[in-house]
PLY file of the C-alpha trace (Angstrom):
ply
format ascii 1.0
element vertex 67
property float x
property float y
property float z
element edge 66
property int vertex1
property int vertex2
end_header
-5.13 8.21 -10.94
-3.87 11.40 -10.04
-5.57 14.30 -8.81
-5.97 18.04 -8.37
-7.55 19.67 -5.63
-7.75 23.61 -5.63
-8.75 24.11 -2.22
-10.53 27.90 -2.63
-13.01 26.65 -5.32
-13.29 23.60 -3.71
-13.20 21.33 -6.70
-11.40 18.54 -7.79
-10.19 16.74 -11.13
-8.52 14.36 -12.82
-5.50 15.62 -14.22
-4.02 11.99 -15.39
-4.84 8.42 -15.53
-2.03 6.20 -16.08
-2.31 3.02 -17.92
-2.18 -0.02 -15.73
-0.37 -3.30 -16.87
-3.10 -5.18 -13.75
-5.86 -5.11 -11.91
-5.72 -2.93 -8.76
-8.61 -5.03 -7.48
-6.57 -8.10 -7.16
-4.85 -6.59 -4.32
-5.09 -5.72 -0.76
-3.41 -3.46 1.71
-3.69 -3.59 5.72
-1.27 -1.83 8.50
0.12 -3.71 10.79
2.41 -2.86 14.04
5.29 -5.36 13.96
7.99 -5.92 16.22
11.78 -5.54 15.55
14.52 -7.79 16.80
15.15 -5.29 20.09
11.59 -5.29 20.53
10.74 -1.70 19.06
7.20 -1.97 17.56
7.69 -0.54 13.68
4.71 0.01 11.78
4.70 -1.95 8.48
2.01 -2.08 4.93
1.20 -5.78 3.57
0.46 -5.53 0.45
-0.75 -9.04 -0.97
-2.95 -10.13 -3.68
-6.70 -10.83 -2.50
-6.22 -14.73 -3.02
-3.22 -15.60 -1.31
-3.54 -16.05 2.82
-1.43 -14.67 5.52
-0.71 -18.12 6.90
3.55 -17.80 7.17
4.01 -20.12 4.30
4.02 -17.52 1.35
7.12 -16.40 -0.15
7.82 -12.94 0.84
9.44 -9.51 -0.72
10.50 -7.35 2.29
11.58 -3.98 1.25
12.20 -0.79 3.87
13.81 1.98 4.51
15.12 4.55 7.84
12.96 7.50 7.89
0 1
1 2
2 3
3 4
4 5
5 6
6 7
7 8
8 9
9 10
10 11
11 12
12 13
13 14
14 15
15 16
16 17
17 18
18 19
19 20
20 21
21 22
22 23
23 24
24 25
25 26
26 27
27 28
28 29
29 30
30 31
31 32
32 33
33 34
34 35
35 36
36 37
37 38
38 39
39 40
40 41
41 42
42 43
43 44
44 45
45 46
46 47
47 48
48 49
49 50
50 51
51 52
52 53
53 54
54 55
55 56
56 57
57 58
58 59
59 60
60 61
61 62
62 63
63 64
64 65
65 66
């Protein structure tokens, strides 16, 4: 859902609502501080679905980039 805030009439509204091909509910998000190989702690979002633990056994999709 996106949104539009006008900040000196302090109102908001829906200005679209895109179709989804899931259910957001399914997943999760947490932040998490992890270190790199030198040490350097680099801050990180798991995203997961709700059923599936974080137990170091799950096949994982690691995608970054340098900011």
């Amino acid at each position: 859902m996106t949104r539009e805030a006008e900040a000196i009439q302090r109102e908001i509204a829906t200005w679209r609502t895109p179709a989804l091909t899931f259910d957001p509910r399914a997943f999760t998000t947490t932040s998490a501080m992890i270190p790199s190989a030198d040490g350097t702690r680099v801050h990180a979002f798991i995203v997961r679905r709700r059923d599936v633990g974080r137990n170091g056994s799950n096949p994982t999709l690691l995608w970054g980039y340098g900011g």
